[in-house]
C-alpha positions as a printed NumPy array, in Angstrom:
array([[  0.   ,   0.   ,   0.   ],
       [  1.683,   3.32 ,  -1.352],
       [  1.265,   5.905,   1.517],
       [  0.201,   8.55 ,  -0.958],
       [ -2.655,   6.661,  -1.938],
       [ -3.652,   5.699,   1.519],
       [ -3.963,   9.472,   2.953],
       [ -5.287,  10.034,  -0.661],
       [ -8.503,   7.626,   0.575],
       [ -8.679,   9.244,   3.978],
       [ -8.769,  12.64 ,   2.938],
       [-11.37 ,  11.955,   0.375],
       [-13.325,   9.5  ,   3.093],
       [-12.983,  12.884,   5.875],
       [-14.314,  15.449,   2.94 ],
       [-17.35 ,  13.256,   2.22 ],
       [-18.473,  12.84 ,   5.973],
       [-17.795,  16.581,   6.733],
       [-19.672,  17.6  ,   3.614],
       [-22.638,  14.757,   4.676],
       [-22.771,  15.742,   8.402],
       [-23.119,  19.545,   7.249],
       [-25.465,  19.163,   4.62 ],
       [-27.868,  17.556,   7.185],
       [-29.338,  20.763,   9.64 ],
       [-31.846,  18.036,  11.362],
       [-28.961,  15.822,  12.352],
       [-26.741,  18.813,  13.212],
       [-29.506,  20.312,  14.943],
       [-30.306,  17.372,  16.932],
       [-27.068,  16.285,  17.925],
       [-26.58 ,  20.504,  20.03 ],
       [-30.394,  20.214,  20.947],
       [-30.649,  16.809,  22.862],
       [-28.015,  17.076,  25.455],
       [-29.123,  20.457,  26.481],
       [-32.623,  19.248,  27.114],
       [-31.015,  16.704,  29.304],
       [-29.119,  19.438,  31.139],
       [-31.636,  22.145,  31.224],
       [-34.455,  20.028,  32.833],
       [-33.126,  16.86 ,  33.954],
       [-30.027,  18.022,  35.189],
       [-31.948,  21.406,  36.812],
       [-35.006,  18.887,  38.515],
       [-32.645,  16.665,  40.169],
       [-30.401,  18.995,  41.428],
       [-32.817,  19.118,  44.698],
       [-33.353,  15.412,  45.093],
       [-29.781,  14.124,  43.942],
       [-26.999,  15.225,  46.502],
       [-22.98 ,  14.48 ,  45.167],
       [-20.387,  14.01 ,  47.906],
       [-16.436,  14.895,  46.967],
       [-15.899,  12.387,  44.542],
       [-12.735,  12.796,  41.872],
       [-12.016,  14.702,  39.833],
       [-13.506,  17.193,  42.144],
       [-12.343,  18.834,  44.852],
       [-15.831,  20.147,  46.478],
       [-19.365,  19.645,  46.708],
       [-20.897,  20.357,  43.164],
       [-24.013,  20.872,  41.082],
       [-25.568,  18.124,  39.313],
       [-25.174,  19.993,  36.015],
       [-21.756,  19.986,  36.313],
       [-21.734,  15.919,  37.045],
       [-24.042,  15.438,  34.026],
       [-21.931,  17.181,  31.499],
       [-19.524,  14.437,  31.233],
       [-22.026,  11.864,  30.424],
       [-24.324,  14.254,  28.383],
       [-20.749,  14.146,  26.073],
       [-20.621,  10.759,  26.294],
       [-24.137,  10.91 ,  24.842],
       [-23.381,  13.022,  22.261],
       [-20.467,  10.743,  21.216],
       [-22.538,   7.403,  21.688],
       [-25.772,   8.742,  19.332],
       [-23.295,  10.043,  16.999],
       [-21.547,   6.394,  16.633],
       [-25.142,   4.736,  16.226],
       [-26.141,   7.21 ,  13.772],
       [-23.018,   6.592,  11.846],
       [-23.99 ,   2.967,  11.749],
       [-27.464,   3.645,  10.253],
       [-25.659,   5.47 ,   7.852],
       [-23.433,   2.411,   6.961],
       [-26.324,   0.015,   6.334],
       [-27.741,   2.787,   4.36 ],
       [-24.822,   2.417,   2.493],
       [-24.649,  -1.333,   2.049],
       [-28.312,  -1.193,   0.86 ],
       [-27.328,   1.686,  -1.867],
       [-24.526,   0.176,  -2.804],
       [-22.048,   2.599,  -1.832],
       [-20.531,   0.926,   0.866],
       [-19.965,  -2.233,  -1.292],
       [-18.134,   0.1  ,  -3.823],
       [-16.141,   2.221,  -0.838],
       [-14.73 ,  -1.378,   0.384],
       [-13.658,  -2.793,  -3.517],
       [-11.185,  -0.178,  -3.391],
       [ -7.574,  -1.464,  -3.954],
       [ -6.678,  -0.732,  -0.647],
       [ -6.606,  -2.439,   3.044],
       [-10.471,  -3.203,   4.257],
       [ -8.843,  -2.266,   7.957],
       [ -7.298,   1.098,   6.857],
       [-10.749,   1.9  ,   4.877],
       [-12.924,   0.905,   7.687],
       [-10.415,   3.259,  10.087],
       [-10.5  ,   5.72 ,   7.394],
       [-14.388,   5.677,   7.84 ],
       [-14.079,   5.69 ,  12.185],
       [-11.766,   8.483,  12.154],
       [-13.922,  10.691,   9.977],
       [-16.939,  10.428,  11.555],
       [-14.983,  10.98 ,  15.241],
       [-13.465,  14.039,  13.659],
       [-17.064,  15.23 ,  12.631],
       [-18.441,  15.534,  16.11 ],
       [-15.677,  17.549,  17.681],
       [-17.143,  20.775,  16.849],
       [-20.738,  20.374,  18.473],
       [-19.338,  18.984,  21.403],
       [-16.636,  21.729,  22.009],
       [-20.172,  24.1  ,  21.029],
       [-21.773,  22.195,  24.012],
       [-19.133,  22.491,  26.365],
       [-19.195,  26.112,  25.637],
       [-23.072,  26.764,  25.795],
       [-22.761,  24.525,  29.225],
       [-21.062,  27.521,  30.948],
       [-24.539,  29.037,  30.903],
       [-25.526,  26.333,  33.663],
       [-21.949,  27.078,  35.696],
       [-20.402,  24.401,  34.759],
       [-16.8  ,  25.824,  34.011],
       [-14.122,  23.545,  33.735],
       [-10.385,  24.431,  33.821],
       [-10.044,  26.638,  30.78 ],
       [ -6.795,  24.257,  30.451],
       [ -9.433,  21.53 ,  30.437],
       [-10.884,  22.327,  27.223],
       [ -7.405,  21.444,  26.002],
       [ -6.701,  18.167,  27.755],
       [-10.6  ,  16.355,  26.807],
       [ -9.604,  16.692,  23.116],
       [ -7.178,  13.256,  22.989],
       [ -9.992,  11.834,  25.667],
       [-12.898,  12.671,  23.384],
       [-10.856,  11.482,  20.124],
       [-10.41 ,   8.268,  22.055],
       [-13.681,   8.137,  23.064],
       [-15.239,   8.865,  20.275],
       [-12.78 ,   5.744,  18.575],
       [-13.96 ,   3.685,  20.591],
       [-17.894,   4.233,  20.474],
       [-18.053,   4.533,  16.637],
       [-15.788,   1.143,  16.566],
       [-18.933,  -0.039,  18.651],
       [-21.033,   1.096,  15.984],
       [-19.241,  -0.133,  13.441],
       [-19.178,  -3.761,  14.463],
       [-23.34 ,  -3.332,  15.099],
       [-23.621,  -1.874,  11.637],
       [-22.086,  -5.352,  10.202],
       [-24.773,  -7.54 ,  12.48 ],
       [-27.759,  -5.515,  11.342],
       [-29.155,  -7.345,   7.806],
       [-32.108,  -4.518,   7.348],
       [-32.504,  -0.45 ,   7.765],
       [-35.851,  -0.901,   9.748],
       [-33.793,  -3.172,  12.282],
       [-31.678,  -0.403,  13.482],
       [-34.803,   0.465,  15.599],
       [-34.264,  -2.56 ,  17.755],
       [-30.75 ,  -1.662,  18.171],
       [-31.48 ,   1.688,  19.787],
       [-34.013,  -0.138,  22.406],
       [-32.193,  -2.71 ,  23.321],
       [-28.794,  -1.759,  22.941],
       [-28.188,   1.975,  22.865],
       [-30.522,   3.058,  26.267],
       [-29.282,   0.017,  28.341],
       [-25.488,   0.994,  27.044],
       [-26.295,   4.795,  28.299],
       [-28.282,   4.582,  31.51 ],
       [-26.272,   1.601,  32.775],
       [-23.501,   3.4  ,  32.872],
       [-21.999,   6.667,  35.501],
       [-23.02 ,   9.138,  33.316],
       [-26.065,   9.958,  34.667],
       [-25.183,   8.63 ,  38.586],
       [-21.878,   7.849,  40.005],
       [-20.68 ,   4.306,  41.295],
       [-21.388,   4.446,  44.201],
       [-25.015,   5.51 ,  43.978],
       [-25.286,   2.389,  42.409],
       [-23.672,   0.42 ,  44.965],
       [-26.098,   1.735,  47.292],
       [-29.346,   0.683,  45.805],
       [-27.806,  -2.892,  43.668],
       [-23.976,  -3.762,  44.131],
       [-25.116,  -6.138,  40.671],
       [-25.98 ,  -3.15 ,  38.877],
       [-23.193,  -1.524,  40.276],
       [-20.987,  -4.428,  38.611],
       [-22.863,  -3.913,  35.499],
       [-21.746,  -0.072,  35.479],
       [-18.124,  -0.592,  35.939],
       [-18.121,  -3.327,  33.424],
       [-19.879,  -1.291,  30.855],
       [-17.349,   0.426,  28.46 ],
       [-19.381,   3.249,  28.021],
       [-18.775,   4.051,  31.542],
       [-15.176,   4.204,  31.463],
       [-15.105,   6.421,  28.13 ],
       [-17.454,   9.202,  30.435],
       [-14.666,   9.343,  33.459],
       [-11.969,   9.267,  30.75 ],
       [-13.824,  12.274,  29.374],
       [-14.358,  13.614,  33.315],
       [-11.202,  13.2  ,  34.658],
       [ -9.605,  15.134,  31.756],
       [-12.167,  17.806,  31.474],
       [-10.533,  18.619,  35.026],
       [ -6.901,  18.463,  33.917],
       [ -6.584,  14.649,  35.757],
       [ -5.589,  11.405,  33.986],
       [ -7.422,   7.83 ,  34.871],
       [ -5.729,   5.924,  33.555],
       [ -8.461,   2.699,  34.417],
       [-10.827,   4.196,  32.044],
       [ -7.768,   5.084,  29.108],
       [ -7.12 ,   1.117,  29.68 ],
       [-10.637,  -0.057,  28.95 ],
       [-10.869,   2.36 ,  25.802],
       [ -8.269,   0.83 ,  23.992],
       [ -8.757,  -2.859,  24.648],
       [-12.799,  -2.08 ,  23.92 ],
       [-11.159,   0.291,  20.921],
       [ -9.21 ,  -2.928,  19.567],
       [-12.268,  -5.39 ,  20.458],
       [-14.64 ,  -3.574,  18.546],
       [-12.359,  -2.676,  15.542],
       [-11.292,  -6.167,  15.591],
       [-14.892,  -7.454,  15.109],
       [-15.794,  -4.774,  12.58 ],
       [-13.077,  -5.818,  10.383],
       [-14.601,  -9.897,  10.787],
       [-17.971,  -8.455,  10.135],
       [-16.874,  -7.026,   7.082],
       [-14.999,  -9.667,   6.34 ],
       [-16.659, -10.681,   2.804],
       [-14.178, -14.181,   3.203],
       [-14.761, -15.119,   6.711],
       [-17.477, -12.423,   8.17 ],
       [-21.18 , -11.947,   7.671],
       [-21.373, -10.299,   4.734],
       [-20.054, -14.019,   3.845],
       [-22.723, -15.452,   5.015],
       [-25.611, -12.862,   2.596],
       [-23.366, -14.213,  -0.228],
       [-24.117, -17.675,   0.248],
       [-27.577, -17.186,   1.387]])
């Protein structure tokens, strides 16, 4: 594989999902609007009922808005990923995708090609987010806004990789449905991004369990700790073996030899 031709692909693969993601107001729209529904009524009508001790990255008692942020991110990152999946069986439907993946070229480094573009995509509305959240007090280190970036990238890696590896299981558009019910909500609200551990702990030590295990957790206190300047380096562990797990199984999904698009051909 000549480099030239490689960055060639991904710079033509970025330009199309920039141009895609822009061209779409409802999506863009949608994507700024959600998480500050969460945060301007959720967040605001259990701040009375839901007290936070000192837990890190902070250093004092704090608002619930400024907990939430985090995993309102983490949100943002997570629907982005699944939308990017509906967009990839869109693809294999049209065509598109089957023509993206003929390309004389690595399927790994096209598929990454693909993951890294549509990360790169949601940087800007969650950076606009992050800034509109200063509205509600939350105010981060203005050093912070600096340090999240590699912890969002990451993040963002690893949650699309997720997506990426559903996209390949899902044989119909009208399936993708399903996926959100019984894949997407479980992912986010069993998770710390809406209550820390140990709230969890209190009321089921199983579900508790279930939280730390689930990777979606660990990408939110990646994205927490280094919001506040502060490294965990637990969750930037998880991200990359989940980052390599899911990438792994994306490339076997799309596999047309040995994954399940082998399996349409025969059928």
């Amino acid at each position: 594989m000549k480099m030239r031709y490689a960055f060639r692909a991904l710079s033509g693969i970025m330009h199309r999902e920039m141009l895609r993601f822009v061209g779409q107001q409802g999506r863009f729209a949608a994507a700024i609007v959600r998480p500050l529904v969460w945060l301007g009524i959720f967040a605001v009508g259990f701040r009375s009922v839901l007290g936070l001790s000192i837990i890190p990255p902070y250093q004092t008692y704090i608002l619930y808005e400024v907990y939430i942020v985090p995993g309102l991110v983490g949100m943002m990152l997570l629907f982005h990923g699944m939308q990017n999946s509906l967009s990839m069986v869109y693809d294999r439907e049209m065509g598109s995708m089957r023509v993206l993946l003929t390309a004389p070229l690595p399927r790994w480094w096209l598929l990454g090609a693909r993951l890294l573009a549509n990360t790169v995509t949601v940087l800007p509305i969650v950076y606009l987010f992050l800034l509109l959240a200063r509205f509600w007090d939350v105010r981060p280190p203005v050093l912070g806004y600096g340090a999240v970036a590699p912890a969002l990238i990451l993040a963002g890696l690893m949650l699309g990789a997720f997506g990426l590896a559903l996209s390949s299981l899902i044989r119909q558009l009208e399936n993708f449905a399903g996926v959100m019910n019984f894949v997407i909500f479980p992912m986010f609200f069993a998770s710390t991004a809406l209550y820390p551990l140990w709230r969890f702990d209190e009321v089921s030590p199983t579900l508790a369990v279930i939280a730390w295990a689930n990777p979606f957790s660990h990408a939110v206190e990646l994205i927490r700790f280094a919001l506040y300047c502060q490294f965990d380096p637990v969750a930037f562990g998880v991200c990359v073996l989940a980052l390599i797990v899911f990438f792994g199984l994306a490339i076997w999904g799309y596999d047309p030899g040995r994954g399940l698009w082998a399996r349409r051909v025969t059928e």
